[in-house]
N, C-alpha and C positions, 0 to 999 in steps of 0.2 A: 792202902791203895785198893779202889774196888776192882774184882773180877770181872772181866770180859762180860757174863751172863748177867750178873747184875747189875753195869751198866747199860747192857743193853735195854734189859727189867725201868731200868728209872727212865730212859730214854723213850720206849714205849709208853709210860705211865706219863709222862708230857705233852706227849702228842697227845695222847689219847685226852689229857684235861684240856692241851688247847683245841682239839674238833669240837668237844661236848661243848665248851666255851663259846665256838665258834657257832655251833649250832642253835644253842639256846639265845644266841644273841641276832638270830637269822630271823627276819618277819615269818611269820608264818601267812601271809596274806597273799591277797591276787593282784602280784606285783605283773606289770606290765612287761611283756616278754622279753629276752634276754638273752646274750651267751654264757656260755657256763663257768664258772668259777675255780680259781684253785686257793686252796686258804691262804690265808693270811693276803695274798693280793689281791684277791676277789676278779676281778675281769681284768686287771689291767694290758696281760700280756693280750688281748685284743688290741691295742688300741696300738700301732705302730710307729715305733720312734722313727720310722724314716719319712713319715705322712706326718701333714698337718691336722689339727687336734679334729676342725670341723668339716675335711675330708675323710677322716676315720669314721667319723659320726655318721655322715652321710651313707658311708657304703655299710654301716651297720643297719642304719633305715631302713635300707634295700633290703637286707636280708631278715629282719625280726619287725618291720612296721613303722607308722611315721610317730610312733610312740610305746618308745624300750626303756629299760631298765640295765644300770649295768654297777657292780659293785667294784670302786674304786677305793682298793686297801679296807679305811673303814666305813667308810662313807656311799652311801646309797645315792645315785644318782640316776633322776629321770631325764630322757632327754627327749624335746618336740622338733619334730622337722617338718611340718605341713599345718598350713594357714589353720584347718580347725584344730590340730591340737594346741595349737599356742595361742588361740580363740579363746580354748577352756581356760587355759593356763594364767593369760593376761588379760580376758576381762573378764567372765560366766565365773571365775575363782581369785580375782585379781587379790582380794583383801587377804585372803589365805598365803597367794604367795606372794605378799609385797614384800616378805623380808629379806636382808642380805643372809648370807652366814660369815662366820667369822673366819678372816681370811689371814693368816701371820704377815705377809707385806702391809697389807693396809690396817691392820692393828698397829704394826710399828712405825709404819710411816707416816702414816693419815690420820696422825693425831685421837688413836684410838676409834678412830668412825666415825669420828662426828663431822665429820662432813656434809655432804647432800647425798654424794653417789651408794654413801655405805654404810647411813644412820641407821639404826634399826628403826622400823615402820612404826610409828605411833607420836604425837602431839609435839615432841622436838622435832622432828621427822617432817611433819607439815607446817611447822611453824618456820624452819630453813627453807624448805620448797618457795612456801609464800615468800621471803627476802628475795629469793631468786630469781622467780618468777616474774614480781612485781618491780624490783627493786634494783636489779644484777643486770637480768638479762632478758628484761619487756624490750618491744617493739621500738617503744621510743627510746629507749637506750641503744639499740641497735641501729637507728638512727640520728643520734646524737653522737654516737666512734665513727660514724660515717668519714669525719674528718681524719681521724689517724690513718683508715684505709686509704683515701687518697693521698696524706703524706706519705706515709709508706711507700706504697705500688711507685710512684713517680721515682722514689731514691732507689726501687729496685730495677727498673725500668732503665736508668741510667746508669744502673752497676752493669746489666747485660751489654747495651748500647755500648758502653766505653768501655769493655773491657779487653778490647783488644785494635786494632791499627787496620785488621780488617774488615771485610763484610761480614763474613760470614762468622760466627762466634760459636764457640763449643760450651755449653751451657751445664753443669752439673746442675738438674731440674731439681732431685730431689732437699738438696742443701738449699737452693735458693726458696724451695717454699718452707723450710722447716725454719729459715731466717725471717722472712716475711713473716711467718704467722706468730711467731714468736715475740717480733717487735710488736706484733698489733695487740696480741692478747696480754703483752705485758704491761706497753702504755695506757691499756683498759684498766690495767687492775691497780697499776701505781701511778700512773702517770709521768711526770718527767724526774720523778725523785728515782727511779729505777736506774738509771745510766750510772752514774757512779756506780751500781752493784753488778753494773750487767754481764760480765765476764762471771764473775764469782757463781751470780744466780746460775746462768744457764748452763755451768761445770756442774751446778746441784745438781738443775733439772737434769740434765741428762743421764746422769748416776742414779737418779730415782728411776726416769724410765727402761732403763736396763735391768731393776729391781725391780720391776713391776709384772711381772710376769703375773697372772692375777693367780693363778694355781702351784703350790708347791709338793713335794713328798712329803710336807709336817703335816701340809693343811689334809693329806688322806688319812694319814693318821695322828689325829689329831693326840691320842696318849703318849705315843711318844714326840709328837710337836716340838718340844724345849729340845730335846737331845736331839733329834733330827738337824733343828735349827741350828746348832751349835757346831755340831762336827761338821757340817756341809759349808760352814763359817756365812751363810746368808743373816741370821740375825745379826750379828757384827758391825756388815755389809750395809742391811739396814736401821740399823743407830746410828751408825756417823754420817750416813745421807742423811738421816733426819734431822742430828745435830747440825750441819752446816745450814741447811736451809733453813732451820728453825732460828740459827742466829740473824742470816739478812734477812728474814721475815720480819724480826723483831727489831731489826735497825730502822727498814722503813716504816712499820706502825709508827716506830719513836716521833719519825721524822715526820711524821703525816699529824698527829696529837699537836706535837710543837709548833706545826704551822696552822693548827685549828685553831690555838688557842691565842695566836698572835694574832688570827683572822686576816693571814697571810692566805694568798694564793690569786687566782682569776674566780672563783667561784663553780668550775668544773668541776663536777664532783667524779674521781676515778670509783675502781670498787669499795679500795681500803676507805676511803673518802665516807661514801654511801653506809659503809660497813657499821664503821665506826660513831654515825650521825644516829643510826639505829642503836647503837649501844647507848648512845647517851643518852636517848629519849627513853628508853624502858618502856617502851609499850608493847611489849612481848609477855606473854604469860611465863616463858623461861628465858630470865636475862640474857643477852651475847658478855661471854668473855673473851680475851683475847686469843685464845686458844679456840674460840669457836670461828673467830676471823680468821686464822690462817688455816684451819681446816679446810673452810669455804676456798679460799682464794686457790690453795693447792689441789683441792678437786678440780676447780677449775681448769687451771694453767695446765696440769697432766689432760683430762681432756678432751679442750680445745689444739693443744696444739699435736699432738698426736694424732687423733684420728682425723684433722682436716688436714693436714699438709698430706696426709694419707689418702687420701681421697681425690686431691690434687693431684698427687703423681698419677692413679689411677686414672685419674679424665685423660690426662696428655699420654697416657701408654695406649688408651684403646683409639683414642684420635691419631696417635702414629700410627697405629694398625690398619687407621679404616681413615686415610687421604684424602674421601669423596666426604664422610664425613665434616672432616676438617675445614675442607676447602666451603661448603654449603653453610658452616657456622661464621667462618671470617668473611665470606659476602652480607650476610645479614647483619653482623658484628659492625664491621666499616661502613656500612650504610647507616647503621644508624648513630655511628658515632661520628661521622664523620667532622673534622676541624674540632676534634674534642679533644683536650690530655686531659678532663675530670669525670668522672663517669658519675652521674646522678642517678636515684633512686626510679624516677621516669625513664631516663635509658634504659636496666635493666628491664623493666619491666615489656622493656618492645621487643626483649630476648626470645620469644618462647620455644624455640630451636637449642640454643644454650642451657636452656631450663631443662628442655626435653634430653640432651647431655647428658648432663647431671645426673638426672632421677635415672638414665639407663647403668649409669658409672655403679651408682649406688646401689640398683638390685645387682649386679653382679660384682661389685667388692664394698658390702656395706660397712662401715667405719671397726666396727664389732663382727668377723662373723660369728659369733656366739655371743648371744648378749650376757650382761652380768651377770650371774647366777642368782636366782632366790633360792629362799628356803623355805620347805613347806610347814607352819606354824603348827599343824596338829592333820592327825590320819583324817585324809580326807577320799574321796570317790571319785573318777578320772577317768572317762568315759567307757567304764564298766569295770576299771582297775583297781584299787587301792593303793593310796600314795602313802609312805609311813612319814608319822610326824619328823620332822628334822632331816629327811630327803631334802640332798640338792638337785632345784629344777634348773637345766639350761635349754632353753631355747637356740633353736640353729638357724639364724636368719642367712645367710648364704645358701641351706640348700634352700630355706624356703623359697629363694628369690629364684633358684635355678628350678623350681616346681615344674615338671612338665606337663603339669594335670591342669596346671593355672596359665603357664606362659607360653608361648607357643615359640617352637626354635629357643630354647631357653639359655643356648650357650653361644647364640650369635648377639652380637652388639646393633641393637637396632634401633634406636631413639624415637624413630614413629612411633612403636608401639605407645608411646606415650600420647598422642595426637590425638585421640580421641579419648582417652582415658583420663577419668576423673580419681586416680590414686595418687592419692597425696604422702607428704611424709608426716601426717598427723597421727597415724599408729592406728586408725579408724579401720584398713581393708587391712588382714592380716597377710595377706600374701605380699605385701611389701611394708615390711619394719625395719629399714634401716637405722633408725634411732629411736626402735625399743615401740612400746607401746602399754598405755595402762598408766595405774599410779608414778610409776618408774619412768617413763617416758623424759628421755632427754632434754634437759630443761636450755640445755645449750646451742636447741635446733638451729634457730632465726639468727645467733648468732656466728654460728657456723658456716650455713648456707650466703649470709653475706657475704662472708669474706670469701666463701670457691666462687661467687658470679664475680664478684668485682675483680679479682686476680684473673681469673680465666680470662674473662673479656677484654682488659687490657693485654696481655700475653697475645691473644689474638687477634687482636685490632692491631699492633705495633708491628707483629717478627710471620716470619713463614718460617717454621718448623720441619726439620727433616732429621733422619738417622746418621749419624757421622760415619755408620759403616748400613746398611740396604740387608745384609746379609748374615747381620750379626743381631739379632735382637731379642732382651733376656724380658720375660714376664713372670721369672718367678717370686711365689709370695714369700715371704721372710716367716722365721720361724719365733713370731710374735703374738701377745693376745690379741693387738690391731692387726687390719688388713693391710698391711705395710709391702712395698716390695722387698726383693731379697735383696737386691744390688741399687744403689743407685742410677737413675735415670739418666741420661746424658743424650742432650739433640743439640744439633745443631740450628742456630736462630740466624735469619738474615730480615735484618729490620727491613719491615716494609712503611712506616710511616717517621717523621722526623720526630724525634723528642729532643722539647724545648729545653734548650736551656731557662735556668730558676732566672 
């Protein structure tokens, strides 16, 4: 049994190997300023568990620049909060940090990364982009589901309208868009062969996006990653999300193949559809397998329908807020819908009040306010700093939006501001990146934004909205990697126009 003195002797002689350890494992570079470190958790205890991740980030800005460094466990991270620092970052350096890092949820879940969102950057990498882009979720595809949104919106339309004997209805907002957009992005991606699954599926999804959290305790340290993983019981957690959804994933390819080859169907091609037509032609320099179709599809379906029903509730929170608002979008809304229950591509487009909405919603709760993380491929120079290879970069588009160098009044909800302003959501003006910008840049923009104009405007063509209680009303954010609220939204609807019966 060792003596008091000697164990303390061994106890000192560990420490002492894990600082030197520690040390020698510390850049020695002109890392971008910082708060200070205690070993082995490196800054974490900054970063407070009662605040959200990119409100922490934010008041670190304030105190160390719009471009700090902070050591999370093992893991070096830089983080940007102002238009030129994520300037350098996403395009003056974009190829340097187009990559992801590896993340344990989206390893286990995401079919190892092959996905779109979390391929590593190089020839697979753009060779799914291009499917996406061209093939997923181009313009004309987004105009060709045109038809499911208007199925959709009408059978939601008439779930609010009839769901109750009186006028006035109590509407749980945030269920009803997370059901809408779910049917919409579903019957995009399967088509009608999804309903037999659809309970099953959406038990998946929702257990996957509860697992999604994009950051874990493994992924800081990543040596001990497996153990971490293990005893915290989240790898478990995520294997058998993965297994169930991997099995109806694999029911409807079945089922989708068996109707190809019967040369059964209308000729609409959904994604699995499209997916699967590229697999068989082989004109890819790196073949699809089927595992590379359900990566795609599950990128997708996490999200689209996460950050837009998120966004959604968002619009109708800051239009309860701001009544004059509201009331100035439903005069122009009813004008020009007027004697309409189908909203057309022309209509929206006479929106630009509704537009102007939107793009306000979106600088102040952009879908992401932290966008994915890259990582930096090799030591690079960062406007005057040194970034180390294998540094995680995140970008903070929440503060960016809330910049008061750039926006003027930056935490009032003001939709003019957009009136004269040629900012778009292309990722071109960095002071508004709500879906990212650069290589990375959201390949699911166009399809996104269709579905918040076409839901909104219906929503506000039909109902006048109000608070079921004036006195009571909750804005806070949930503690998610989306901009999600915390509580569910709930207004009160009193239809202002008739909806037809079918």
């Amino acid at each position: 049994m060792l003596q008091l003195p000697n164990l303390l002797l061994s106890f000192l002689l560990l420490l002492f190997s894990f600082l030197l350890l520690h040390l020698l494992k510390t850049p020695k570079t002109n890392l971008p300023p910082g708060p200070w470190k205690l070993p082995f958790i490196g800054s974490l205890h900054h970063i407070s568990i009662n605040a959200l991740t990119h409100h922490s980030f934010l008041s670190l800005a304030r105190k160390y620049g719009p471009l700090f460094h902070l050591k999370l466990g093992q893991i070096y991270f830089i983080v940007a909060s102002s238009s030129s620092t994520a300037s350098e970052i996403l395009k003056t350096h974009d190829q340097i940090f187009a990559f992801r890092p590896t993340m344990l949820a989206v390893k286990t879940i995401a079919y190892n990364s092959i996905g779109i969102g979390f391929s590593p950057y190089g020839p697979y990498w753009r060779q799914m982009r291009k499917i996406c882009t061209q093939e997923l979720l181009s313009s004309k595809k987004v105009k060709f589901f045109g038809f499911i949104r208007d199925e959709e919106s009408l059978k939601i339309l008439e779930k609010i309208g009839r769901g109750s004997g009186s006028t006035i209805l109590k509407v749980n907002m945030t269920e009803i868009f997370m059901d809408v957009l779910n049917v919409n992005i579903m019957r995009a991606a399967f088509g009608k062969d999804w309903e037999s699954n659809r309970e099953r599926f959406l038990k998946a999804l929702k257990e996957i996006m509860m697992l999604l959290p994009l950051l874990r305790l493994a992924d800081l340290f990543p040596s001990l990653g497996f153990v971490i993983s293990v005893l915290d019981g989240s790898r478990g957690k995520m294997k058998n999300a993965r297994s169930e959804i991997d099995v109806i994933l694999d029911e409807i390819i079945v089922e989708h193949v068996i109707k190809r080859e019967a040369r059964e169907g209308d000729g609409e091609e959904d994604f699995v559809d499209i997916l699967l037509r590229v697999k068989e032609k082989d004109e890819f320099q790196i073949p699809l397998a089927i595992e590379n179709i359900k990566a795609v599809i599950l990128d997708i379906l996490v999200g689209a329908t996460e950050t837009t029903s998120g966004t959604l509730d968002w619009v109708m929170t800051e239009l309860i807020r701001h009544p004059e608002i509201m009331h100035r979008a439903q005069l122009q809304i009813r004008e020009a819908l007027r004697g309409k229950t189908i909203i057309e591509e022309s209509d929206i487009n006479k929106l630009d009040y509704l537009k102007m909405i939107i793009k306000e919603t979106l600088r102040l709760h952009p879908p992401l306010p932290l966008l994915i993380p890259r990582i930096c491929s090799k030591e690079t120079k960062l406007l005057g700093f040194t970034i180390p290879s294998k540094s995680w970069v995140v970008v903070n588009a929440w503060a960016i939006g809330r910049d008061p160098d750039y926006w003027e009044n930056p935490e009032s909800f003001n939709p003019d501001r957009f009136k004269e302003c040629t900012v778009d959501f292309m990722g071109a003006n960095y002071d508004y990146i709500p879906f990212g910008a650069g290589r990375r840049i959201c390949p699911g923009m166009a399809f996104a934004l269709a579905g918040i104009e076409h839901f909104l405007a219906l929503l506000l063509y039909h109902f006048d909205w109000e608070l079921p209680d004036p006195k009571v009303f909750d804005v806070e954010e949930g503690l998610t990697g989306s901009a999600r609220r915390k509580n569910d939204l709930y207004l009160l609807a009193r239809p202002y126009y008739p909806i037809l019966d079918k």
